[in-house]
C-alpha positions in Angstrom: 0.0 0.0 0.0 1.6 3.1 -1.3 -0.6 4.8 -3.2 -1.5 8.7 -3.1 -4.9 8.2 -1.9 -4.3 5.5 0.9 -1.9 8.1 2.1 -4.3 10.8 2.3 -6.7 8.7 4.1 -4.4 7.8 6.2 -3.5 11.9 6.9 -6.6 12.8 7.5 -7.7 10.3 10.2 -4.5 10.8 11.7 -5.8 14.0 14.0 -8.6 11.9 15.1 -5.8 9.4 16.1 -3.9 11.5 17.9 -7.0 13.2 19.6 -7.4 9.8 21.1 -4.3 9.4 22.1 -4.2 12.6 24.3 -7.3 11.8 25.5 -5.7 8.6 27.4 -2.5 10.4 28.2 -4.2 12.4 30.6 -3.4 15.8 29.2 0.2 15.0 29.8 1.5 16.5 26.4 2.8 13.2 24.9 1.2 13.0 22.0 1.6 16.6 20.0 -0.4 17.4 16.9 1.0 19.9 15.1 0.4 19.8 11.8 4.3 19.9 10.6 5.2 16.8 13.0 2.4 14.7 11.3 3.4 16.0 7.8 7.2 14.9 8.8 5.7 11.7 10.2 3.9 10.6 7.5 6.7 11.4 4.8 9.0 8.9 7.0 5.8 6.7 7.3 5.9 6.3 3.4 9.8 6.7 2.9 10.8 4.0 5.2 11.8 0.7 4.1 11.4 -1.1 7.6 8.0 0.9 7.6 4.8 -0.8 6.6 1.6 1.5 6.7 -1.5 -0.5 5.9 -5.3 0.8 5.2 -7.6 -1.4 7.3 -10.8 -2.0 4.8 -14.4 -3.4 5.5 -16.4 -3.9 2.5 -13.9 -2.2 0.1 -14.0 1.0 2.3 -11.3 2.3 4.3 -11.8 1.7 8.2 -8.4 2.3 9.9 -5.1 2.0 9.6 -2.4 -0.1 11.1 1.6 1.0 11.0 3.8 -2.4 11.4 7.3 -1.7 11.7 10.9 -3.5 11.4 12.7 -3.0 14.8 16.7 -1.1 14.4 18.7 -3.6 12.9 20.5 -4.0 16.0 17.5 -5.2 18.3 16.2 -7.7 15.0 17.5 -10.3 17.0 15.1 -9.9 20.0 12.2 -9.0 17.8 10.8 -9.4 13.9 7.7 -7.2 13.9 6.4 -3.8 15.6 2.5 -2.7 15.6 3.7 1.0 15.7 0.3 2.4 15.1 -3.1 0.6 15.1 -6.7 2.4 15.1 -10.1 1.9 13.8 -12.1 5.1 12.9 -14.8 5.6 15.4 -17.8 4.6 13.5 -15.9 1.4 12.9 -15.4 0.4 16.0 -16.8 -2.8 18.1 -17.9 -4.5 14.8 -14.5 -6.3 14.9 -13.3 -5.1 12.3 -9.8 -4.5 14.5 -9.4 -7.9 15.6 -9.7 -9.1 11.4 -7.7 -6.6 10.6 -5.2 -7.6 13.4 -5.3 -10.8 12.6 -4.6 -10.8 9.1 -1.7 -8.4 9.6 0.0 -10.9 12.4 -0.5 -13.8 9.7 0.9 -11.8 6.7 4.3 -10.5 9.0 4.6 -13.8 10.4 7.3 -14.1 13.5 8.5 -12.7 16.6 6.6 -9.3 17.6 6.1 -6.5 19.9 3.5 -4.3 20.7 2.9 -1.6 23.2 0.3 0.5 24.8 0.4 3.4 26.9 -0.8 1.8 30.5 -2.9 4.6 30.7 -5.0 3.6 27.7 -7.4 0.7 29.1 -8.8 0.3 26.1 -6.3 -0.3 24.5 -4.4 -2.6 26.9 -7.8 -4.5 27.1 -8.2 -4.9 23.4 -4.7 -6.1 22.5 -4.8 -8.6 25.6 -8.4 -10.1 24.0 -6.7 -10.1 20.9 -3.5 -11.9 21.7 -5.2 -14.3 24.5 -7.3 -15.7 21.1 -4.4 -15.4 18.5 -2.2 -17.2 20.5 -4.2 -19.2 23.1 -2.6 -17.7 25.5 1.2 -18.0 24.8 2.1 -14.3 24.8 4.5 -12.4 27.6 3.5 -9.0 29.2 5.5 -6.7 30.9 4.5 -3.2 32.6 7.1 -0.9 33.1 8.0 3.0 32.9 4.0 3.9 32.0 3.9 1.1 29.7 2.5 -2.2 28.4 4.2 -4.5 26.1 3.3 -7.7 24.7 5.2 -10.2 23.0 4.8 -13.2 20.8 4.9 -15.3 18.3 2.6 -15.3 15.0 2.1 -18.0 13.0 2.5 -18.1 9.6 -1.6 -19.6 8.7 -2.1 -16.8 5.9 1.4 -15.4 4.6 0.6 -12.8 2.3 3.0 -11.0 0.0 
C-alpha cells in the first residue's frame, strides 16, 4: 500500500488518532499534533523501508489504519515485527473489524513481535490482551514498566501474504 490516496486517508484520520491518544495520556503533552510533526511523520511513514503502513478496509471502504514496523537492525534479534500504530475510525469500532484486521496483519508479517500501549490507555491494553489471549491461546509475555504495556509473541505463519 503506497498509493497517493491511501496516504491521504491515512493523513486525514491521523488528528482523530492523535485526539485519542491525548485523551488517554491524561493531558500530559505526549502525543503533540502539530500539523508539521504529522506532515514529517507521514513522509517517514511512506519513505521507510522497515515501515509498513497499511489501510484497514471493510467492505472495500477504508476503516483504519495499522503501521507495522521493522525494529533497528540492532535489536532484530530480539524482535521481527512492531505494531507501531493501530486504530479503527470511530464509527468502525466494536464490529470487529480491528481484531480481522489484526489478525490478518500478524499472519501476513509472520514471526516474533512486539506491541505496546500506553498503560494509561485501558482500552487499548484491554483490546490487544483479548486479541492476543485468542491469537495465541494464551502464549504471549506482558510486561509493565515505565507507563507502559508490552506484549510479545509469536505469530504463526496460517495466511502469509505478500
Amino acid at each position: 500500500m503506497n498509493s497517493p490516496r491511501d496516504r491521504q486517508w491515512i493523513q486525514a484520520q491521523y488528528p482523530e488518532y492523535l485526539e485519542d491518544l491525548s485523551l488517554m495520556s491524561m493531558n500530559t503533552g505526549v502525543f503533540p499534533a502539530t500539523r508539521e510533526v504529522q506532515t514529517e511523520l507521514m513522509a517517514r511513514w511512506f519513505a521507510d523501508d522497515s515501515s509498513y503502513p497499511l489501510i484497514i478496509l471493510k467492505n472495500e471502504q477504508p476503516a483504519g489504519f495499522a503501521l507495522v514496523s521493522r525494529p533497528p537492525r540492532n535489536r532484530r534479534d530480539q524482535v521481527d515485527f512492531r505494531m507501531a500504530e493501530f486504530f479503527i475510525a470511530l464509527k468502525s469500532r466494536r464490529l470487529g473489524i480491528g481484531r480481522d484486521a489484526a489478525n490478518l496483519i500478524f499472519n501476513r508479517f509472520a514471526g516474533s513481535w512486539e506491541i505496546t500501549e500506553f498503560l494509561h490507555n485501558k482500552a487499548a491494553v484491554g483490546f490487544w490482551r483479548a486479541i492476543l489471549f485468542e491469537y495465541t491461546g494464551g502464549k504471549f509475555q506482558e510486561k509493565v514498566a515505565h507507563g507502559e504495556v508490552r506484549q510479545t509473541f509469536t505469530s504463526a505463519n496460517r495466511q502469509r501474504v505478500r
